[in-house]
C-alpha positions as CSV (number, residue, x, y, z in Angstrom):
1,X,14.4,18.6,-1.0
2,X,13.8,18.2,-5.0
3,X,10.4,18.5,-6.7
4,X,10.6,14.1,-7.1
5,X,11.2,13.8,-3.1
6,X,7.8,15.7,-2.5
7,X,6.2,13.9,-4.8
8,X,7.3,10.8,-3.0
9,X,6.0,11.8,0.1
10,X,1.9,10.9,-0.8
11,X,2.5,7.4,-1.3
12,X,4.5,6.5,1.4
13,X,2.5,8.0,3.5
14,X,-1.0,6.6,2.5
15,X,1.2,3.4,1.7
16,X,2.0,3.2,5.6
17,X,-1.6,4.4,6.5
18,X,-3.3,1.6,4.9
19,X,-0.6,-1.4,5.8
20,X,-1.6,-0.2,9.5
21,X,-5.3,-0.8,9.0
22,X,-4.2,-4.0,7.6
23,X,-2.1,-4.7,10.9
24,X,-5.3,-4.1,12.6
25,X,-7.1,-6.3,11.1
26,X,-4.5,-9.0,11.7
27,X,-5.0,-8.3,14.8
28,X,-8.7,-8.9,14.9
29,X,-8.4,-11.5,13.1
30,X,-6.1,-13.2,16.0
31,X,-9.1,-13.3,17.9
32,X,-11.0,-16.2,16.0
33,X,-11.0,-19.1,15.4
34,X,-8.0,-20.8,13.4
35,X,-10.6,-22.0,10.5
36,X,-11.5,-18.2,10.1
37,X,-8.0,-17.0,10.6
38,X,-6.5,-18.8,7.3
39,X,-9.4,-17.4,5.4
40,X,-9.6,-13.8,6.5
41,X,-5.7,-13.6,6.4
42,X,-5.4,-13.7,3.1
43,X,-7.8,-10.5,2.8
44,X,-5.0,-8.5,4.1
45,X,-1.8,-10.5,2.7
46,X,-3.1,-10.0,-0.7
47,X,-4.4,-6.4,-0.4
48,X,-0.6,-5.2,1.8
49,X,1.2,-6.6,-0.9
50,X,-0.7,-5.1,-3.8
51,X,-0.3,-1.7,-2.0
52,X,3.3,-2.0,-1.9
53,X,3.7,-2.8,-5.1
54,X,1.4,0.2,-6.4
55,X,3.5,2.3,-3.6
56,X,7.0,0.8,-6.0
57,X,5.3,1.5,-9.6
58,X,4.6,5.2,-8.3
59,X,7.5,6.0,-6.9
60,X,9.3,4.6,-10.4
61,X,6.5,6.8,-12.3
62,X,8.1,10.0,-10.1
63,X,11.7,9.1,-10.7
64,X,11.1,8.6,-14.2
65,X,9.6,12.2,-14.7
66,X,6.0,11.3,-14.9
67,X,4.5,12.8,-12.4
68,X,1.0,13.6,-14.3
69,X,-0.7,9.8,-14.4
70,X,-3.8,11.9,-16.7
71,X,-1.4,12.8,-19.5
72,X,-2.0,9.2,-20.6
73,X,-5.5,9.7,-21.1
């Protein structure tokens, strides 16, 4: 396993830790009414698919060789 593939690992990882919290809350949100339901779900549509896109610009950042976001700054 290269330095990039380790590197990789973090934001998967938190990336699949936080789209199950957000499969929770589907879940919870299953049990209320269907007025609520089409409000609350778009809480966690909008904040899965925002973490899989940061999850996509990381990984790019890693196989582009810039592993060190700060060196921007």
């Amino acid at each position: 396993m290269d330095a990039h593939q380790k590197k990789k690992i973090a934001p998967i990882v938190i990336t699949v830790i936080v789209l199950y919290y957000l499969l929770y809350f589907c879940l919870v949100i299953s049990l209320v009414p269907v007025v609520l339901k089409v409000v609350l779900a778009v809480i966690p549509a909008a904040l899965g698919g925002a973490m899989i896109y940061v999850c996509m610009e990381r990984i790019k950042e890693i196989d582009g060789g810039e592993e060190d976001d700060l060196s921007k700054y």
